[in-house]
C-alpha positions as a Markdown table, in Angstrom:
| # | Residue | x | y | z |
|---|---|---|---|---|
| 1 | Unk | -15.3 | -21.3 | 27.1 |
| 2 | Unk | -13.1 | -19.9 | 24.1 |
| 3 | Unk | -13.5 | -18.5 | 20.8 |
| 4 | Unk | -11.7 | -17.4 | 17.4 |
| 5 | Unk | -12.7 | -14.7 | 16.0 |
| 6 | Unk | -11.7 | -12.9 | 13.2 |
| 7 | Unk | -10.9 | -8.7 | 12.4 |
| 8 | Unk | -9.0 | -6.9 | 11.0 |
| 9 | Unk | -7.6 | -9.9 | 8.7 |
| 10 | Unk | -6.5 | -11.4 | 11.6 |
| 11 | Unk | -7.7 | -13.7 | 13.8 |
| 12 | Unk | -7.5 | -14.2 | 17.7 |
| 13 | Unk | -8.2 | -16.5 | 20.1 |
| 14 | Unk | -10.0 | -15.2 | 23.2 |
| 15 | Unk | -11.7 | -16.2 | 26.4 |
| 16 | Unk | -14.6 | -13.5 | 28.6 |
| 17 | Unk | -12.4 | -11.0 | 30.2 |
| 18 | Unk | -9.3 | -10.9 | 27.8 |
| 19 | Unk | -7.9 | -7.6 | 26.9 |
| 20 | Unk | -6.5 | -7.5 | 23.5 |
| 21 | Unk | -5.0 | -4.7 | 20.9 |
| 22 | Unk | -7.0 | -5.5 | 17.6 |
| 23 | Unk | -7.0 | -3.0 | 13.9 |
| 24 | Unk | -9.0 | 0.5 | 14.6 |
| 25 | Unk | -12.8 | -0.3 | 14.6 |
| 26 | Unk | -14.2 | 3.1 | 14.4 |
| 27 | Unk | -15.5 | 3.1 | 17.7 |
| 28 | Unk | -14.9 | 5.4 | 20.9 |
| 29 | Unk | -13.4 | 4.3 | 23.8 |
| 30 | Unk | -15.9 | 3.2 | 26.3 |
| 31 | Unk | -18.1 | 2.0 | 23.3 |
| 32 | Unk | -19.3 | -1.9 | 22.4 |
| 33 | Unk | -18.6 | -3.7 | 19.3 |
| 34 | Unk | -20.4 | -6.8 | 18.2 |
| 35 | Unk | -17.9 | -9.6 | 16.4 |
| 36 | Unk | -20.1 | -11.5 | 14.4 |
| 37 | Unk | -17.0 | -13.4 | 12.2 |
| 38 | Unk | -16.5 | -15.9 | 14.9 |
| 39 | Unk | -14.5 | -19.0 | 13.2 |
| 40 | Unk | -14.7 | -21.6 | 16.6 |
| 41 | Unk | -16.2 | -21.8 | 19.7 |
| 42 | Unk | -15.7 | -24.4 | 22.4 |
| 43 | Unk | -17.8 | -24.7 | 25.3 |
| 44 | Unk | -17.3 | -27.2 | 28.0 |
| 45 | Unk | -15.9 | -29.9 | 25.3 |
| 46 | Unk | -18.3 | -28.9 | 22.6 |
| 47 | Unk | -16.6 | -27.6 | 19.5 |
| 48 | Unk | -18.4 | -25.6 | 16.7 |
| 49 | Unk | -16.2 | -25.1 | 13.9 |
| 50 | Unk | -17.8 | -22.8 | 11.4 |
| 51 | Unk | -17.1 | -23.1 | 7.8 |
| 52 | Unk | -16.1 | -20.3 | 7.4 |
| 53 | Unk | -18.3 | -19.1 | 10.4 |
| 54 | Unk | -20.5 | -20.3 | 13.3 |
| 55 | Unk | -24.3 | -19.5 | 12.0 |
| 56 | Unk | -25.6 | -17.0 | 14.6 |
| 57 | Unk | -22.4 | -16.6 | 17.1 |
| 58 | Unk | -21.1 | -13.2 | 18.0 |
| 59 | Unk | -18.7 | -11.9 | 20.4 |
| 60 | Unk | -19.3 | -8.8 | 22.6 |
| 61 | Unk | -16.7 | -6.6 | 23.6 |
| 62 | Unk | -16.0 | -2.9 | 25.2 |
| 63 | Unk | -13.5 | -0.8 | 23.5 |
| 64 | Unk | -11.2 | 0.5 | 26.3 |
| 65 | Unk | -8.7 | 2.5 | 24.4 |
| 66 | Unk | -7.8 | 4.0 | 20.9 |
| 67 | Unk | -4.2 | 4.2 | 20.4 |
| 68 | Unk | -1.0 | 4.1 | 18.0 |
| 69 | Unk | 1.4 | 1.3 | 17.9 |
| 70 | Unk | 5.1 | 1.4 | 18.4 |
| 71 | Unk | 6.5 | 3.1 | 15.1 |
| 72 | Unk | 7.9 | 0.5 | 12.8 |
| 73 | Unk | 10.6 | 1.8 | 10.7 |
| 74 | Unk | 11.2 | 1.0 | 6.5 |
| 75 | Unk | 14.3 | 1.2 | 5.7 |
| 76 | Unk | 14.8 | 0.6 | 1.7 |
| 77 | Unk | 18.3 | 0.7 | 0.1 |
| 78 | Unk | 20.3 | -0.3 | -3.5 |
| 79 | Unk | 24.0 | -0.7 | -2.7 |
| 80 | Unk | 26.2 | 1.2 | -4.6 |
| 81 | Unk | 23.6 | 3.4 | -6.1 |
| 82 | Unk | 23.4 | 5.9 | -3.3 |
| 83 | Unk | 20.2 | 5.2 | -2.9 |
| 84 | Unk | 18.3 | 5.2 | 0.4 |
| 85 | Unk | 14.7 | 5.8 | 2.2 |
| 86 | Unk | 13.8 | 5.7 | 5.4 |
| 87 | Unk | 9.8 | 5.5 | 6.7 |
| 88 | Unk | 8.1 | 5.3 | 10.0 |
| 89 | Unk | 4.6 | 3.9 | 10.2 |
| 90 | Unk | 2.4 | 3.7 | 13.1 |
| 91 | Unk | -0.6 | 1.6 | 13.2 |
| 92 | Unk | -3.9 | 2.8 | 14.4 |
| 93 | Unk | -5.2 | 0.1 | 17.1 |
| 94 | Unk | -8.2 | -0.3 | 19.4 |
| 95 | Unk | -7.6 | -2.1 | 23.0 |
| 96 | Unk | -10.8 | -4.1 | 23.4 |
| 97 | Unk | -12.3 | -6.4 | 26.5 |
| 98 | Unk | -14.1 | -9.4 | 25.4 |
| 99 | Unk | -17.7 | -9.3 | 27.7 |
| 100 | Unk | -19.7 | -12.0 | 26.4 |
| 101 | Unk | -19.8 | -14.9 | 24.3 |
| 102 | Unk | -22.5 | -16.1 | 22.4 |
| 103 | Unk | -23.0 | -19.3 | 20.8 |
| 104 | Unk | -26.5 | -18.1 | 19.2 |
| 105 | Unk | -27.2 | -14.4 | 18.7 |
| 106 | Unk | -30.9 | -15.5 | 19.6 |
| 107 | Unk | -29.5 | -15.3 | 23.4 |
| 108 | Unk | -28.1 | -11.7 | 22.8 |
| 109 | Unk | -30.6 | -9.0 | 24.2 |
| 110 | Unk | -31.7 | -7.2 | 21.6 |
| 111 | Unk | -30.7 | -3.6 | 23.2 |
| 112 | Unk | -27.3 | -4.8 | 23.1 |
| 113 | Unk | -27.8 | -6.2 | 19.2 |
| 114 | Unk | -29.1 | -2.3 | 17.9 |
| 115 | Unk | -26.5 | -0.9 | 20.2 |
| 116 | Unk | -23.2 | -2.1 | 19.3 |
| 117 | Unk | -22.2 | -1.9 | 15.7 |
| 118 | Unk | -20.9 | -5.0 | 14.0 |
| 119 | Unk | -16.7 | -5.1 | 13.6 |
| 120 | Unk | -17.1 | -6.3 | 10.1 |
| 121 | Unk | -17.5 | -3.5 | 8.4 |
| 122 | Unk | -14.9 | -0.9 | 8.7 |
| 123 | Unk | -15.9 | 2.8 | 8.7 |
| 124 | Unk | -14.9 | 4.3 | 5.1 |
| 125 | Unk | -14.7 | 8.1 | 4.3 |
| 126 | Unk | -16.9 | 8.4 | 1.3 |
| 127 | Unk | -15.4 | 8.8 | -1.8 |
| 128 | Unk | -15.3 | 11.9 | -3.2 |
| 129 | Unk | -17.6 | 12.8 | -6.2 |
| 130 | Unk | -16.8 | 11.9 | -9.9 |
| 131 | Unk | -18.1 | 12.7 | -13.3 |
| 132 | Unk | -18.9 | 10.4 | -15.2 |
| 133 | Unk | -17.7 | 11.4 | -18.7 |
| 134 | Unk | -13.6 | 10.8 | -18.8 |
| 135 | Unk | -12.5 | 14.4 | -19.6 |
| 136 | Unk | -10.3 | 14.6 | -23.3 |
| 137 | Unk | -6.8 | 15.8 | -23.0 |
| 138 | Unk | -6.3 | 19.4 | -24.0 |
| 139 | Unk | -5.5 | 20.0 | -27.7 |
| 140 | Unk | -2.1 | 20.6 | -28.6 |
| 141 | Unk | -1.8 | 24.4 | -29.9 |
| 142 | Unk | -1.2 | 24.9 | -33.5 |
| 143 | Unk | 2.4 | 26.2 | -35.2 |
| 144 | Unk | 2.4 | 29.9 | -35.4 |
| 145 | Unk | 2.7 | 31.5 | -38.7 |
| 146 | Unk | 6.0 | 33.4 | -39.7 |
| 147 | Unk | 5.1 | 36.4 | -39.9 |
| 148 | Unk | 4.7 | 38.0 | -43.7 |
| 149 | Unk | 8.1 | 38.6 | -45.6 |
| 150 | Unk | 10.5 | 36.1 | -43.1 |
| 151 | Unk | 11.1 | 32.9 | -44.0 |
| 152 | Unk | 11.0 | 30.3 | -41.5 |
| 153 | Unk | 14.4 | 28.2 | -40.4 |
| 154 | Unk | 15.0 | 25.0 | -41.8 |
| 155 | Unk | 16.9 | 22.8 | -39.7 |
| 156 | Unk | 20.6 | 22.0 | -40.8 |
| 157 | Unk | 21.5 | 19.7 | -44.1 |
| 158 | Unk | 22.2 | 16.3 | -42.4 |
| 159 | Unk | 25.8 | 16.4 | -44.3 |
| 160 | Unk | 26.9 | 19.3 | -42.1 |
| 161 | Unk | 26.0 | 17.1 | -39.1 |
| 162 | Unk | 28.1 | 14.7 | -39.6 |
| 163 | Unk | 31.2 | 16.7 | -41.3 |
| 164 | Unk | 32.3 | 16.3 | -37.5 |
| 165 | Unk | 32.8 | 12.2 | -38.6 |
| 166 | Unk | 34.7 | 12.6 | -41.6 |
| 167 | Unk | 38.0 | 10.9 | -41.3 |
| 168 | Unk | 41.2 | 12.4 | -41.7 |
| 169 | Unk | 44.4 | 10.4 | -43.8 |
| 170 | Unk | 46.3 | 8.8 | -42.0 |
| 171 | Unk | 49.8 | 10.3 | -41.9 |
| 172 | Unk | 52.8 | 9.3 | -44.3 |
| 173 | Unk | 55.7 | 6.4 | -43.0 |
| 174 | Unk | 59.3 | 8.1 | -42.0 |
| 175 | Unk | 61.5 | 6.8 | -45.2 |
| 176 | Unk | 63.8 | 3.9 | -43.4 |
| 177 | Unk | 67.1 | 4.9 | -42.6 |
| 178 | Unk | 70.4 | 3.6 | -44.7 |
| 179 | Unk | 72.1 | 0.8 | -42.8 |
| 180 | Unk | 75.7 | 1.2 | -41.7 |
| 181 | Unk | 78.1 | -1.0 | -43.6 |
| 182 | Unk | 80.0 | -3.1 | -42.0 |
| 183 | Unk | 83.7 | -2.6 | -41.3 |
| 184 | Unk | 86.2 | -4.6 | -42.9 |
């Protein structure tokens, strides 16, 4: 007997007693989780294929060990822009042990059932708390006032600005020199 199941937006295909390295589940080691997103399930030349799921299947496994995957490094670079980043990553994974399949969760004691949490549902950090009103952006302070008695600058006439563009005459042609005359 085999299955597919599906976590972690992956999906795996497993037999009892298979030991495999699936996304983090939440769950301590020595705990159980209950797969209920099972895809396929064969049993002794029976297929049921769900669509997407097989009504009423579920997977039982132990979680055996919480660990971090081999760091996986991001390299990112632009050539000739002397630009470059390097990042490590290291996923959080959970080694599970498939015990049990089950082709109908009515054959699933129901110790087990309230026992194990289902794999579907990730455990989430709440959020933390939000008003509800968007807050305004802060007013822009006004001018100050010159004081009494100063006058307040005004910026430069745009004809000084661009005195710096005025062109210059172009300089005078040497006079051309007299010719030699010829020899006779």
């Amino acid at each position: 007997m085999y299955a597919v199941i599906k976590t972690g937006g992956k999906q795996y295909r497993i037999r009892e007693g298979d030991v495999l390295d699936v996304e983090k589940l939440g769950v301590e080691q020595g705990g159980t989780v209950i797969f209920d997103r099972v895809l396929l399930i064969e049993d002794e030349g029976k297929v049921l294929v769900g669509t997407p799921d097989v009504p009423g299947a579920a997977v039982k496994a132990e979680v055996v060990e919480n660990f971090k995957a081999d760091k996986v490094l991001i390299f990112k670079k632009k050539r000739r822009k002397q630009y470059r980043r390097t990042k490590g990553h290291r996923q959080q994974l959970a080694k599970v042990r498939i015990a049990k399949i089950y082709p109908d969760t009515a054959l699933v004691p129901r110790e087990e059932l309230q026992a194990a949490p289902p794999a579907a549902k990730p455990v989430v950090p709440p959020a933390p708390a939000v008003s509800a009103a968007p807050k305004k952006p802060a007013a822009k302070p006004a001018p100050e006032a010159a004081p009494a008695g100063k006058k307040a600058k005004k910026p430069a006439p745009a004809a000084v600005k661009s005195a710096a563009k005025v062109k210059t005459p172009a300089k005078p042609k040497p006079a051309a020199k007299p010719k030699k005359a010829a020899k006779e």
